[in-house]
C-alpha positions as CSV (number, residue, x, y, z in Angstrom):
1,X,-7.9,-14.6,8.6
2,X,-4.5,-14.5,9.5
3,X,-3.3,-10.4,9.4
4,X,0.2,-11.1,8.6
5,X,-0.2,-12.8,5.4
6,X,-2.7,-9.5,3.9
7,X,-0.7,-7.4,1.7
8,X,-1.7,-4.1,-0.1
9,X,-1.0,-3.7,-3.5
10,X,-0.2,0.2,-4.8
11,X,1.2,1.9,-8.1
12,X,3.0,5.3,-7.5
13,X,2.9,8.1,-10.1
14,X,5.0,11.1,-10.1
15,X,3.9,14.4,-11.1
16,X,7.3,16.8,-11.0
17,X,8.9,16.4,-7.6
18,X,5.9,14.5,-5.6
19,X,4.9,11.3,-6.1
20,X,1.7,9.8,-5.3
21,X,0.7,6.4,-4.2
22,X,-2.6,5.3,-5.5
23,X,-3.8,1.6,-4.0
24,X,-5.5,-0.6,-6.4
25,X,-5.8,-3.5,-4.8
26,X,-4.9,-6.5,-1.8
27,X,-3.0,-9.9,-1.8
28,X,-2.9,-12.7,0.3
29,X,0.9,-15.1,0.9
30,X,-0.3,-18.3,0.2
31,X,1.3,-21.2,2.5
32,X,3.6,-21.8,-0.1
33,X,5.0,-18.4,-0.2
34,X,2.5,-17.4,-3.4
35,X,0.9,-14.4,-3.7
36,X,-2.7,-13.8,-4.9
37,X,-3.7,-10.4,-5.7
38,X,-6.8,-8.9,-6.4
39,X,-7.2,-5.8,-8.2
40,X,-9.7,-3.0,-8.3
41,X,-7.7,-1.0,-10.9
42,X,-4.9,-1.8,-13.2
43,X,-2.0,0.5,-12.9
44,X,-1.5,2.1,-16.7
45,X,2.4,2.5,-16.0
46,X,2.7,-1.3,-15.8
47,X,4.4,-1.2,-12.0
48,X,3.0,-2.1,-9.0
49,X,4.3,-2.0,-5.3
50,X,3.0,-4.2,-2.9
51,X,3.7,-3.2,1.0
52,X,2.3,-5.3,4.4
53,X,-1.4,-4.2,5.5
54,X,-1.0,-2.5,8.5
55,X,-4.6,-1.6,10.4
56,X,-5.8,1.2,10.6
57,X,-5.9,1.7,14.1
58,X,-1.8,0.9,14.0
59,X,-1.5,3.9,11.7
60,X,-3.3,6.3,13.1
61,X,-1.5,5.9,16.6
62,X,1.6,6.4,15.0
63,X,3.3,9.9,14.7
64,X,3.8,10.9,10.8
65,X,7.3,11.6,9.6
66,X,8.9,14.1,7.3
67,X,11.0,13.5,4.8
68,X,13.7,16.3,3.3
69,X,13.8,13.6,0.7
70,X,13.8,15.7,-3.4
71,X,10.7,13.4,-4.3
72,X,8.6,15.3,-1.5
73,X,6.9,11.9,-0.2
74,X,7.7,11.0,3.6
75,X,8.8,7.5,4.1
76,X,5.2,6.9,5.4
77,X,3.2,8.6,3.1
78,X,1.8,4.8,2.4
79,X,0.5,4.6,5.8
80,X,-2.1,7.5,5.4
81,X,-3.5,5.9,2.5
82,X,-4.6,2.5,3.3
83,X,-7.6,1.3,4.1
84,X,-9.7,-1.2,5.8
85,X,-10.0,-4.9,3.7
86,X,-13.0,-5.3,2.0
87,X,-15.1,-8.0,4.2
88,X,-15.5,-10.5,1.0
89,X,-11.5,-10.8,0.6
């Protein structure tokens, strides 16, 4: 399977200034620019956010940044969350 194409599919809920990114599921860009998605949870504030897959090797080698940003979240707090694809996707 083709890496580029895998998509990881996120809702963020805020609890006073920090916000916290919960993934719930993966898609896949179709050859037609499509989009499946598969969900393991359904996000109850009706948004998702769907961001490239990045391995986790990738992530791990990369230095975390900081953000002075009011929300508290550094611009890569996504990155410490994901995971590896399920095998069956």
């Amino acid at each position: 399977m083709d890496t580029k194409n895998l998509k990881v599919v996120y809702t963020i809920t805020e609890r006073g200034e920090r916000s916290y990114w919960h993934r719930i599921g993966v898609g896949y860009v179709n050859r037609d620019g499509s989009l499946n998605i598969k969900l393991d949870a359904v996000p109850v504030n009706g948004t998702m956010h769907v961001r490239d897959w990045t391995a986790r090797d990738e992530v791990t080698a990369q230095e975390p940044k900081k953000s002075n940003g009011s929300n508290g979240a550094s611009k890569n707090a996504s990155s410490k969350l994901i995971d590896d694809l399920p095998g069956t996707f």
